[in-house]
C-alpha positions in Angstrom: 153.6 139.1 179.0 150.2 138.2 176.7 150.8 134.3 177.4 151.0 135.0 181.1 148.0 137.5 181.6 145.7 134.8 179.2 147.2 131.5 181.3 145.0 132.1 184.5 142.3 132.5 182.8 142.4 129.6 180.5 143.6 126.6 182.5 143.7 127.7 186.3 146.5 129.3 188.6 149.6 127.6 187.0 152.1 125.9 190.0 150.5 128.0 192.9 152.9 130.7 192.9 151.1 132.7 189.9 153.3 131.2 187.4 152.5 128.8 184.4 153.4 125.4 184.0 154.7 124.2 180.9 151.8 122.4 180.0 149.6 126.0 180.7 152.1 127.9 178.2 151.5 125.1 175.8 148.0 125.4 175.9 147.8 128.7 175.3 150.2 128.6 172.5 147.7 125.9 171.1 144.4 128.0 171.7 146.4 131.1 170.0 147.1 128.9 167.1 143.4 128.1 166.8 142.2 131.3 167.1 145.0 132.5 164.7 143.6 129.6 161.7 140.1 130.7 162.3 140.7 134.4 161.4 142.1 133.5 158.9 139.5 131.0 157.0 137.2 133.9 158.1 138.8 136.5 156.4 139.0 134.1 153.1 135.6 132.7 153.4 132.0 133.6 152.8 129.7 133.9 155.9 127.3 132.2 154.3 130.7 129.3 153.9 131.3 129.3 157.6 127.8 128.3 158.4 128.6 125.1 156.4 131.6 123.8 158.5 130.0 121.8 160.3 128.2 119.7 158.0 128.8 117.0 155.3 129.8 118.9 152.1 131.8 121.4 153.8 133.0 124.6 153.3 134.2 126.8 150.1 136.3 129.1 148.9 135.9 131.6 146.0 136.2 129.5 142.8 139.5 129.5 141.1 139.9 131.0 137.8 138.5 129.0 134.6 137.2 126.1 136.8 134.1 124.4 137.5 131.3 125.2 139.6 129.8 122.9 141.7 125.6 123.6 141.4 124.9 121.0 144.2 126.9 122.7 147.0 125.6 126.2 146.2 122.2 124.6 146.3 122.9 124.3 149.7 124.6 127.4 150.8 121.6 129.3 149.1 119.2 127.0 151.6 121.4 128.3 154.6 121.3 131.9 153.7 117.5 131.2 153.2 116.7 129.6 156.7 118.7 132.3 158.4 116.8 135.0 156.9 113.3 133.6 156.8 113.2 131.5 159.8 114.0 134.4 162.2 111.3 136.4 164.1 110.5 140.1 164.4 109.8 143.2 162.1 113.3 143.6 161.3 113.9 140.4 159.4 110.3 140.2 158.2 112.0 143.6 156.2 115.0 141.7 155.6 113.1 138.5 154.3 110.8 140.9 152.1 113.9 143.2 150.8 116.1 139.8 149.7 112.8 138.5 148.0 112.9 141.6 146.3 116.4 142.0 145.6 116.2 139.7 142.1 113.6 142.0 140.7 115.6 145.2 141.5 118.7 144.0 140.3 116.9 142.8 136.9 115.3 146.0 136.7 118.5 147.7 137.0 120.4 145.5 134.3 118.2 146.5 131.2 118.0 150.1 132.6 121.6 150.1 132.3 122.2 147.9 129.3 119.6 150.2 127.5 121.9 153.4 128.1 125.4 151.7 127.0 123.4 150.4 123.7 122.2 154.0 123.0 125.7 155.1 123.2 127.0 152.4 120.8 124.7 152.6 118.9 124.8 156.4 118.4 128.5 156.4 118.0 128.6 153.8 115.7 126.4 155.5 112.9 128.1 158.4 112.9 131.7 157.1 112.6 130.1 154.7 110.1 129.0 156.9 108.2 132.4 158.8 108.0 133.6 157.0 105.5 131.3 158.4 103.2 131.1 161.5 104.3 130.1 164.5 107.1 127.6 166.5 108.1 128.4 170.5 107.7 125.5 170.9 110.4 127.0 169.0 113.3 129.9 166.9 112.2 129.0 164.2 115.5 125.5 163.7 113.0 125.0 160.7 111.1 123.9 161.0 107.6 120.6 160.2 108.6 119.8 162.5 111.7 121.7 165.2 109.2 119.0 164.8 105.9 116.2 164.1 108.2 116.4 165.3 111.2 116.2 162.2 112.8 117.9 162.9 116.2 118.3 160.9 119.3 115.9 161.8 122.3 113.8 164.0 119.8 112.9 161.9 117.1 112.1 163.1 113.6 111.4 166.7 113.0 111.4 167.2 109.1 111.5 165.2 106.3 114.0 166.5 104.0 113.9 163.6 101.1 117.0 162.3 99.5 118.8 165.3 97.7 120.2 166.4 101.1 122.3 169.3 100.9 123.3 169.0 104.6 125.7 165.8 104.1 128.9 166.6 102.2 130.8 163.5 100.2 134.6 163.4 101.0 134.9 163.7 96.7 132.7 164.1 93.5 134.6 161.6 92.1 134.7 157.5 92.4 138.4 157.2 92.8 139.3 159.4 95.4 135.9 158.6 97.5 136.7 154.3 97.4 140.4 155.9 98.0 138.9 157.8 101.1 136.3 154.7 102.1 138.9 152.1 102.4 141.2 154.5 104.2 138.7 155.2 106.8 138.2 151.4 107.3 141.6 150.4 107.8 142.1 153.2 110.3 138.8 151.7 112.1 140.0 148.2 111.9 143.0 148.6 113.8 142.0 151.1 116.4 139.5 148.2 117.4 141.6 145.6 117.5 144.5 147.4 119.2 141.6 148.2 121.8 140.9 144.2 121.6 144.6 143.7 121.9 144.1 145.5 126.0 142.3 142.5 126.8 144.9 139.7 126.6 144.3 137.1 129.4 146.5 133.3 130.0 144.0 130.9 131.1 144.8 127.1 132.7 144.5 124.2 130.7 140.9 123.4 129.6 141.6 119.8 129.3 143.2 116.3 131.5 147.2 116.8 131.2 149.8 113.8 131.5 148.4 110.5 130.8 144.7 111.6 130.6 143.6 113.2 127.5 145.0 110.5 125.2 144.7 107.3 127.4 142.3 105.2 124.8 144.4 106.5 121.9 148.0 106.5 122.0 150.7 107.5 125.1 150.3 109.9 127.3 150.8 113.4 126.1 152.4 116.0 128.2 151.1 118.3 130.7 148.2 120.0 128.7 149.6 124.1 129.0 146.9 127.3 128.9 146.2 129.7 126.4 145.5 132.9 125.4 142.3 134.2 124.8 141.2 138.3 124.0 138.4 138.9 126.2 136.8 141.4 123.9 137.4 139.7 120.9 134.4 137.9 118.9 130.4 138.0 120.2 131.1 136.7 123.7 128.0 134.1 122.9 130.6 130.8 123.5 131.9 131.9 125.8 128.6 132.9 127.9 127.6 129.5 127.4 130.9 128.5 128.7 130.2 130.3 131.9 126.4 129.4 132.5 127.0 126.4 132.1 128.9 126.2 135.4 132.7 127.4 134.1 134.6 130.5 135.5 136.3 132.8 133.1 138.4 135.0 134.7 138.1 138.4 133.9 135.4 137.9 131.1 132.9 140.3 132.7 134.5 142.9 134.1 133.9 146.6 133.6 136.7 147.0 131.5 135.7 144.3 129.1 132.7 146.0 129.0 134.2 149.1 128.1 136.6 147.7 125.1 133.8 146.0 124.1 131.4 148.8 123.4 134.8 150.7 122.1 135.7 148.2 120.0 132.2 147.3 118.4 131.8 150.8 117.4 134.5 150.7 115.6 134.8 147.6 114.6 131.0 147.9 112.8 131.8 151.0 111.7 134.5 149.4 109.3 132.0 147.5 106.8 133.2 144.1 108.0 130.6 141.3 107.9 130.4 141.8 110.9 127.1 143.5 113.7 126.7 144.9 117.1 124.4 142.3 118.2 126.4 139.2 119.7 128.5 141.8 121.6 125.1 143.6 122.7 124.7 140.3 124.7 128.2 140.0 126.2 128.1 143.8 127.1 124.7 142.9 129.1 126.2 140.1 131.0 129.0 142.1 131.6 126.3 144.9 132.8 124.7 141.8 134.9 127.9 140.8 136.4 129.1 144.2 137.7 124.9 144.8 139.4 124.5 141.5 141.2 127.8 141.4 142.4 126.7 144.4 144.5 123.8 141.9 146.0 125.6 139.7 148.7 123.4 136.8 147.6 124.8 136.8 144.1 128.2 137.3 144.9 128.8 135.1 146.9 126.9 132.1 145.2 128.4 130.8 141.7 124.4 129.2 140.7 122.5 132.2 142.0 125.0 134.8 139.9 124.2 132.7 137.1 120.9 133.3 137.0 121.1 136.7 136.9 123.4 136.7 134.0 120.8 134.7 132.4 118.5 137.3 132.9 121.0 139.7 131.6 121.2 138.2 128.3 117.7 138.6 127.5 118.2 142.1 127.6 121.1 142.6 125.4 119.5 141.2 122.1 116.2 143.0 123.4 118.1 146.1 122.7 120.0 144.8 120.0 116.9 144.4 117.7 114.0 146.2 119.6 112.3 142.5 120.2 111.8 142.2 124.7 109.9 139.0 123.4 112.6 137.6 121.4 115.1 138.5 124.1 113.8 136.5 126.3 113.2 133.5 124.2 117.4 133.7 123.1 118.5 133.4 126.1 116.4 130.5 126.7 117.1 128.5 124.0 120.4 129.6 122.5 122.2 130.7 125.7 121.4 129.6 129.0 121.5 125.7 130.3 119.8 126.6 133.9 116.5 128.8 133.4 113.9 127.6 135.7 110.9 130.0 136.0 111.7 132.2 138.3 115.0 132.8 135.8 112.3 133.3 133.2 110.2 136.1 134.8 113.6 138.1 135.7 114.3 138.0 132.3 111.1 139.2 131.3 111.0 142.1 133.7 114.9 143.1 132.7 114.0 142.7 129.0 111.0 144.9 129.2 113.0 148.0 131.1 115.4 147.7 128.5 113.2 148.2 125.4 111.3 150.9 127.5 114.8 153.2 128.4 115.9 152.5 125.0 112.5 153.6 123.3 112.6 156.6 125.5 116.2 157.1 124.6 115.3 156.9 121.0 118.6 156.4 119.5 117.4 155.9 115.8 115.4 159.2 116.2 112.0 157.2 114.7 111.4 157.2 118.3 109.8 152.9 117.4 111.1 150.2 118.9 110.7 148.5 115.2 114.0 148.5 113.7 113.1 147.5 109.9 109.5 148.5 109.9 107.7 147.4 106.6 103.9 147.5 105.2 103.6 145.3 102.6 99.7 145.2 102.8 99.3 142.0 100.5 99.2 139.1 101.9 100.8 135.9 100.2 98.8 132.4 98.5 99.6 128.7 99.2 101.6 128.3 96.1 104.1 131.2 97.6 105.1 127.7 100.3 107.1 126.3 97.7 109.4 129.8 97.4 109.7 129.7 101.4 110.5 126.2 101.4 113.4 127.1 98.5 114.0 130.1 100.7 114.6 127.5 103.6 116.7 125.1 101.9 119.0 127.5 100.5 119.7 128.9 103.9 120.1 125.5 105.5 122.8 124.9 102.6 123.9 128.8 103.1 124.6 127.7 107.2 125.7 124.4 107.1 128.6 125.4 104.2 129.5 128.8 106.7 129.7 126.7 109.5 132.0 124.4 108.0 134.4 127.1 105.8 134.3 129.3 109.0 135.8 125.9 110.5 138.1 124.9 108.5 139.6 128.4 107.8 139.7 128.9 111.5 141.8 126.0 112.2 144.3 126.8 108.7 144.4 130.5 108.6 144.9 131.4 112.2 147.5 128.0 112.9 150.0 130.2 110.9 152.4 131.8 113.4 152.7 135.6 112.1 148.8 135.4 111.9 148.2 133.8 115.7 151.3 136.5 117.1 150.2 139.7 115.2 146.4 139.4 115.1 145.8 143.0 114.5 147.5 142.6 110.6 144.6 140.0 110.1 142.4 142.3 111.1 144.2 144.4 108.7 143.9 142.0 105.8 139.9 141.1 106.2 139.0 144.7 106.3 141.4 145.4 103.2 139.4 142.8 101.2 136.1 143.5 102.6 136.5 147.2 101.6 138.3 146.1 97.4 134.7 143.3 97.1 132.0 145.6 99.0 132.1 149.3 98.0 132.0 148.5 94.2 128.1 147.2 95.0 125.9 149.4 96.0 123.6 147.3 98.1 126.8 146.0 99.9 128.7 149.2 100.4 126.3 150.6 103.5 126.6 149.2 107.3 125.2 145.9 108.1 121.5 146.8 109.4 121.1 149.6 106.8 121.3 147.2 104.0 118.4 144.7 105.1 116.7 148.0 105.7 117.5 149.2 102.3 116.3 145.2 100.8 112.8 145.2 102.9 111.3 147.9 101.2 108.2 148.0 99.3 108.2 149.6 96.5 104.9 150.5 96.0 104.8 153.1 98.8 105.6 156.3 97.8 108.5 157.2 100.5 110.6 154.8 99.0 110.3 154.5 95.3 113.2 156.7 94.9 115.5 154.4 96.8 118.3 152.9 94.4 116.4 149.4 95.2 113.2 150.7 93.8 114.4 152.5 90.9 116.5 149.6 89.8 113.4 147.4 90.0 110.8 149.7 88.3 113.3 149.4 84.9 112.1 147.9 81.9 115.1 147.0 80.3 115.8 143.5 82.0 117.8 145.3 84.7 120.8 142.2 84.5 123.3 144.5 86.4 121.0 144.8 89.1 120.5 140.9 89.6 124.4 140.7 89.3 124.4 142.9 92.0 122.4 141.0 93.8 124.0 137.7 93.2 127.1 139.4 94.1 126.3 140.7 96.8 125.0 137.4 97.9 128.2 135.8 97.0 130.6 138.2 98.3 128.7 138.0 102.1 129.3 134.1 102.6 133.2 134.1 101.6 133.6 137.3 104.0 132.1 136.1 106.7 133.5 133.0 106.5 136.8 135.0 106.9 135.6 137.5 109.3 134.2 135.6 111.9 136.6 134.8 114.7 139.0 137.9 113.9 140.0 139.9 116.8 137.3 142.4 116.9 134.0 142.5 118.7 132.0 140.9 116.2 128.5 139.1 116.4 127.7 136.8 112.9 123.7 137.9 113.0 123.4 140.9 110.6 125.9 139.7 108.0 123.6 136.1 108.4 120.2 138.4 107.5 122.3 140.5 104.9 123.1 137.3 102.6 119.1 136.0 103.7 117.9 139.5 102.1 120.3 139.9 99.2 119.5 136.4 98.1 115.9 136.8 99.0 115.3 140.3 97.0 116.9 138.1 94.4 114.1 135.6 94.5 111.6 137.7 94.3 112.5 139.1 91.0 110.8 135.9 89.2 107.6 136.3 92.0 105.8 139.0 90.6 102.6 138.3 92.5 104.1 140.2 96.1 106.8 142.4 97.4 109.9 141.3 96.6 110.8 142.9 100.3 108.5 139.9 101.4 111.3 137.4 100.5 113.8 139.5 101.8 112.2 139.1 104.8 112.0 135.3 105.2 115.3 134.5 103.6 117.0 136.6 106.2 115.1 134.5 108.1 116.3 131.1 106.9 119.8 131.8 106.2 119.8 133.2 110.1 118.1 130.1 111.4 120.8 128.0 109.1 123.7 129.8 110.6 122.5 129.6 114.3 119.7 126.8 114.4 117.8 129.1 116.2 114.1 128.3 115.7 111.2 129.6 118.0 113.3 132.5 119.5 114.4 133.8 116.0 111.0 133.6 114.2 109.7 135.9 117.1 112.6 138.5 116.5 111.5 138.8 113.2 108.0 139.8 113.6 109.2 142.1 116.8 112.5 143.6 113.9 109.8 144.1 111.2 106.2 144.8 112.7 105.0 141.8 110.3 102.8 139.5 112.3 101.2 138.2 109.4 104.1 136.6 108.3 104.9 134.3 110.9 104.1 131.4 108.7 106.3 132.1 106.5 109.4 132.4 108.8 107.9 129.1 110.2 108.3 127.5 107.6 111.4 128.8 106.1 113.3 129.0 109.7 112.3 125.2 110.5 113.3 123.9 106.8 116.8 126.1 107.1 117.3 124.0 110.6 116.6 120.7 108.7 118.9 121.1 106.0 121.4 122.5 107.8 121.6 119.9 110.8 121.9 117.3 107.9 124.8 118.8 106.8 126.5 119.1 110.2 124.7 118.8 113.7 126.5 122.1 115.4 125.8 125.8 114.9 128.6 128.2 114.6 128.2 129.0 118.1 129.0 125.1 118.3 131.8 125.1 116.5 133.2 128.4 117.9 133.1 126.6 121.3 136.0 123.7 119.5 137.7 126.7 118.1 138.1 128.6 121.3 138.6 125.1 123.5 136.5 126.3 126.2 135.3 123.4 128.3 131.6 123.3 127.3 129.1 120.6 128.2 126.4 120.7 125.8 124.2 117.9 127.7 121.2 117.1 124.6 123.9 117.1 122.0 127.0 115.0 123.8 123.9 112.7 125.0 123.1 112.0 121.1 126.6 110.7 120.3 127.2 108.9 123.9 124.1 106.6 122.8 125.9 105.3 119.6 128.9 104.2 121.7 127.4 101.2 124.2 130.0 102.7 126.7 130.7 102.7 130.5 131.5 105.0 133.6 134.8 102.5 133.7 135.6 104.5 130.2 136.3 107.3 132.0 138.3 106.0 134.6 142.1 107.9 135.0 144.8 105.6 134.5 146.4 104.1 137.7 149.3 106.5 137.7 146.9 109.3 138.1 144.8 107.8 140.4 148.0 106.9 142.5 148.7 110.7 142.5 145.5 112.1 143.7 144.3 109.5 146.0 145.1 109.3 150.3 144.5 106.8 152.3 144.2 108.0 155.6 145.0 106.2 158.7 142.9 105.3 161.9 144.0 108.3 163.2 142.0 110.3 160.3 145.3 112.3 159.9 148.4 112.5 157.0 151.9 114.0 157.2 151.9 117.7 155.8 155.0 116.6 153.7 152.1 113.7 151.6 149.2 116.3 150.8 152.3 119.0 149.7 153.4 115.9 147.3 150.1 115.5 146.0 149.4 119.0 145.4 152.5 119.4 143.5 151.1 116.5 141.0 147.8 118.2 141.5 149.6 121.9 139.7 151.8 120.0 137.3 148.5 118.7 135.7 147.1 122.1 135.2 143.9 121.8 135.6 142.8 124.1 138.7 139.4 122.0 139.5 141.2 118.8 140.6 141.2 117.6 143.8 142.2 114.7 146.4 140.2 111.9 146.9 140.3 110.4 150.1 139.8 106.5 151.2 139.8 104.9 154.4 139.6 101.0 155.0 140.8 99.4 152.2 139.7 101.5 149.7 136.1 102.9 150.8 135.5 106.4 150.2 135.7 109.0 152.5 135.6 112.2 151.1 137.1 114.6 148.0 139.2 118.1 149.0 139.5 120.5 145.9 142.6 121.7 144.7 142.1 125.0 145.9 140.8 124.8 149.5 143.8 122.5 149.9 146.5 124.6 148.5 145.2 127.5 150.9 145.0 125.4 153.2 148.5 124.4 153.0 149.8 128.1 152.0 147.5 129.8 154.3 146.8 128.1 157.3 150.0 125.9 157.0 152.1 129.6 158.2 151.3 129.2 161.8 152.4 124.9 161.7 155.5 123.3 162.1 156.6 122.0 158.5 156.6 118.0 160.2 152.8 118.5 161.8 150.1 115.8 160.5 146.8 117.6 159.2 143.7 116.4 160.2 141.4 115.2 157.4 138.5 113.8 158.6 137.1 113.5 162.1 136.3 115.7 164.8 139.4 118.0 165.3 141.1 118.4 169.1 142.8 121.7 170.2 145.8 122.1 168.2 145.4 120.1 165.4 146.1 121.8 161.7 142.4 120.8 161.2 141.6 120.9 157.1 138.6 118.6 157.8 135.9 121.1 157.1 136.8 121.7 153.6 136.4 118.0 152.8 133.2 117.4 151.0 131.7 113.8 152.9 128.8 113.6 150.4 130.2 113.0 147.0 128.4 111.4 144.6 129.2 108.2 143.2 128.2 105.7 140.5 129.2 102.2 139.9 131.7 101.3 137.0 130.1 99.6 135.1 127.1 101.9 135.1 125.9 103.4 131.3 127.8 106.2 130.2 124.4 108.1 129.7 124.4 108.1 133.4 127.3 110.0 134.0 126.3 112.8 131.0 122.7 113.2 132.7 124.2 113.7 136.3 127.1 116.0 135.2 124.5 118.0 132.7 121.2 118.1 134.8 122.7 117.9 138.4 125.7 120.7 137.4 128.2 118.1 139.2 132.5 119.2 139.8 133.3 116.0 140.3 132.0 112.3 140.8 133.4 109.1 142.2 133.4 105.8 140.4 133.1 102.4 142.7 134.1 99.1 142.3 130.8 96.9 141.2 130.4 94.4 144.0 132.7 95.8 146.7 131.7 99.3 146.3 135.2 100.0 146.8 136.6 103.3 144.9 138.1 102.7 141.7 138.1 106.3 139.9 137.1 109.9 140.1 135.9 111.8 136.9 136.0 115.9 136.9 133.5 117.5 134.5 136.8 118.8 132.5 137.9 114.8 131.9 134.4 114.3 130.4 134.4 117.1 128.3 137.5 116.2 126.8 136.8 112.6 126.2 133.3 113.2 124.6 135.6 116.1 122.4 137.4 112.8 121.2 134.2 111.0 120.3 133.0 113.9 118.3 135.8 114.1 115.9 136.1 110.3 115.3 
């Protein structure tokens, strides 16, 4: 009844006696088909999408999980969006215009606001439970030990002084036995109720790398299909994998709310435990996460992979600005340790989103001091030229102090965790580090407190009269060559660098910063027990410094976070000099950070574009290096026809290669003419097109690939990108890093030199994994 009420209207009055001709019931049937595709690309595509149809790069979907961004194309959508909302006239859009320019600002406002109030509950929670192992407070059990003897409450501040014989605070026990019996009790129960939480976030990813007769082309047969992994979401600092993502990758499920959630669950406990371990690498992932879940309320963000990434730049400024009180340093981090897109506009946003999240948190006062100034020190003496010479040693020692962790960490990564009942049962590890970590810490009493209150306990001068009863002070006003306190020290120093090594990468949330400045203090209070001339705090202070900056090869960003954690401007010469002598050392040792190496660990398909650029200039190579073997070029190449259209039954064949390789980011490459390139369709607006729009075609139909489509046809032409870039074969090798790394290409062709005929087609994913392989030669 539909086809005949729509027949007049659509093609006339049928054979004259109100009925319709074949060819009028086909027609409709044809038009209904259309309008049936078109719903639904419209109800899987962005609006901002469907404006590009019609043009030369074609239109999107959402990215597939763990695959790669293409910067270029969303570059372009943004531009759309942008010309539809600025170009139009009247009050209305001159709100809209003004209210979208605005949007960034309110969103980066909103991000530290919000980041702030989740780090005041972590943080909160975590010194009390911390603190449970030692003890509880007979006041208010939910106090730490500090807001119990001091008064030193969130959102209140400090309200007495109550001094260090503090009634308030009961021990578990009077006696050693039964309170190192109680302490490693309490961590053991903390250690696995994080990592069970960890355990909630299990995820399979896709292969990060080429599969059959890619990866190993140069160097032996073809492997098989490349399979996924598994990867705990919660687990670690988050910092790789950040990277990972702003660099132009999707993780799947990496910043969602419950992520977020585990992860501030986890880190409690997880610090709480006594690992060497701290809050502040997840502090940055919880941010993002805190970014993610705000701008994906702002349509602009959403829907546009580049645009959300700036954001989440933004957002990481703000997590190690309430991480360590340093809005300054914040912003600096994300700049040069995190993000690999952060033009100036990026740059503001993260200033404005770092700065509301040091002012919430001030106002939220969580250490009750109600500063910002985490480790706030007066040493009041300032230091001579011959005092270079001990930050200089300061500096070595915490290149060496890195460049060994980095290595260890490594190597034990790759052993340790290769073992089967280790890799299945990750919570026993867990287990096992905080076993050992509890047997070699609690007997030293500078190593037996949390992470940040041992560099607090180290930085103190002990010439001011609030803290020469500390155990620190007391230990260093003895006379009688105080040996056990230097072994202590030593220790201490000692016992930090073999537990980290085996603590970083567990599966916990875990950040490697504060154990980094714990073994910098211990070993720099140890210094400055032969410099008698200044505080020995004053060394504390730049070795933490240096064996940081050796650890991370942060440099300009770090040396600002220590003046902002400590209050001490006048000693930015010294972490100067120790922070860029600990780079030095430690890059001669071994060029990548642990953040480096925690990206080979992990696999995750990073493309760090400076350092891959160093060791593609040794090789003399060629594009033609990168060039897929002729079986796989066979698989993912069409050559269309005249008639700019290909039997459904080929494009299902190919896609089938296209899954069995694994990758999710690969595509078709089309070619026309003898070879001459056409165009490139991504994997996943084929398969949906296929799956999707292939519901309402007959199985036999041909699909129309390029060209302008006709009524009927199962049209997949506007998903075809027309513009791809390409680059000749026998082009430097540079040139394809500096277009993938500073362009943010998915994909790029390779041509024939001479005919300009297509030869290859190289996926960011197939770089990645052959510059892995130059690496470890």
């Amino acid at each position: 009844m539909a086809d005949n009420e729509q027949s007049p209207l659509l093609t006339g009055n049928g054979n004259g006696h109100g009925q319709p001709t074949y060819s009028d019931r086909r027609l409709s049937k044809l038009v209904q088909q259309d309008e049936e595709a078109s719903s639904i690309v419209k109800s899987h595509v962005t609006v901002e999408e469907q404006k590009m149809a019609e043009s030369s790069v074609g239109e999107r979907l959402a990215y597939n999980d763990y695959t790669t961004i293409d910067w270029l194309h969303d570059l372009v959508k943004d531009s759309y969006r942008l010309r539809f909302i600025h170009n139009r006239k009247g009050l209305r859009y001159k709100i809209i215009s003004l209210c979208d320019e605005a949007s960034g600002w309110i969103a980066a406002a909103l991000i530290g606001t919000l980041t702030a109030c989740v780090a005041f509950l972590v943080d909160i929670a975590e010194a009390t439970v911390s603190d449970w192992k030692l003890g509880y407070c007979s006041r208010n059990p939910l106090l730490n030990r500090e807001a119990c003897c001091r008064d030193k409450t969130p959102l209140f501040g400090a309200t007495s002084e109550i001094g260090t014989d503090c009634k308030a605070f009961k021990e578990w026990s009077n006696t050693y036995a039964p309170r190192f019996a109680i302490y490693v009790a309490f961590a053991l129960a903390f250690g696995i109720i994080s990592s069970s939480a960890t355990m909630l976030t299990k995820r399979s990813l896709p292969a990060a790398s080429p599969g059959t007769g890619d990866k190993n082309q140069y160097h032996g047969p073809p492997e098989p299909v490349v399979s996924g992994k598994t990867m705990y979401m919660a687990a670690g600092s988050g910092i790789p994998e950040i990277k990972t993502i702003l660099s132009g990758f999707v993780i799947p499920d990496f910043l969602t709310f419950k992520v977020l959630f585990v992860k501030g669950f986890g880190a409690v406990f997880a610090v709480a435990t006594g690992m060497c371990l701290g809050k502040e690498g997840p502090f940055v992932h919880i941010s993002t996460c805190v970014g993610y879940l705000v701008a994906k309320h702002f349509p602009k963000y959403r829907d546009n992979g580049r645009k959300m990434r700036e954001m989440l730049s933004a957002a990481c400024a703000a997590g190690l600005s309430v991480a360590f009180g340093a809005p300054i340093g914040g912003v600096l981090f994300s700049y040069e340790e995190i993000s690999t897109y952060f033009p100036r506009k990026v740059l503001w946003r993260a200033f404005l989103c770092s700065l509301c999240a040091a002012m919430v948190l001030k106002a939220l006062n969580p250490t009750g001091t109600g500063k910002l100034v985490l480790f706030e020190t007066h040493y009041g003496t300032s230091y001579n030229p011959v005092h270079y010479l001990a930050f200089v040693f300061l500096g070595i020692a915490g290149g060496i102090f890195g460049g060994l962790f980095c290595r260890l960490n490594f190597i034990w990564s790759k052993w340790f965790r290769s073992f089967s009942f280790i890799k299945n049962y990750p919570v026993f590890e867990v287990f096992l580090v905080v076993a050992a970590t509890a047997l070699l810490q609690y007997p030293n009493p500078l190593t037996r407190e949390p992470g940040d209150m041992i560099i607090k306990n180290l930085l103190v001068d002990c010439r001011d009269d609030a803290t020469k009863k500390s155990w620190v002070c007391q230990n260093e006003a003895r006379t009688d060559g105080r040996w056990d306190y230097v072994g202590f020290l030593v220790y201490g120093t000692l016992t930090k660098l073999v537990l980290t090594i085996i603590t970083f990468g567990i599966k916990v949330p875990s950040g490697v910063i504060i154990p980094a400045l714990d073994a910098g203090a211990l070993f720099g209070r140890l210094v400055g027990q032969w410099i008698g001339t200044i505080s020995p705090g004053i060394f504390a202070m730049v070795g933490a410094a240096a064996f940081l900056a050796g650890v991370s090869r942060m440099t300009i960003s770090l040396c600002v976070i220590m003046f902002e954690l400590t209050g001490e401007l006048e000693y930015i010469l010294p972490h100067m000099i120790a922070i860029l002598v600990a780079k030095w050392v430690a890059d001669a040792l071994g060029k990548e950070s642990v953040y480096d190496l925690a990206q080979t660990v992990l696999g995750h398909p990073f493309l760090d574009a400076d350092h891959t650029l160093h060791v593609v200039q040794r090789q003399n190579a060629l594009a033609e290096e990168l060039i897929p073997p002729k079986q796989t070029m066979d698989e993912i190449t069409v050559d269309i026809p005249s008639s700019n259209k290909v039997p459904r039954r080929l494009l299902e064949e190919k896609l089938d290669l296209l899954h069995a390789r694994g990758l999710m980011d690969a595509g078709l490459v089309l070619i026309q003419n003898g070879g001459m390139l056409q165009g490139y369709i991504a994997e996943g607006e084929l398969e949906f097109g296929l799956s999707e729009l292939g519901q309402i075609y007959a199985p036999d139909v041909e699909v129309r690939l390029l060209g302008d489509a006709e009524e009927g046809d199962f049209d997949l032409s506007h998903f075809v990108d027309r513009t791809p870039l390409s680059i000749c074969e026998k082009s430097p090798l540079e040139y394809v890093v500096e277009m993938f790394g500073k362009l943010g290409l998915r994909h790029l062709m390779v041509t024939e030199e001479g005919t300009n005929k297509l030869v290859g087609v190289i996926i960011k994913k197939r770089l990645v994994a052959y510059l892995d392989n130059l690496k470890h030669e």
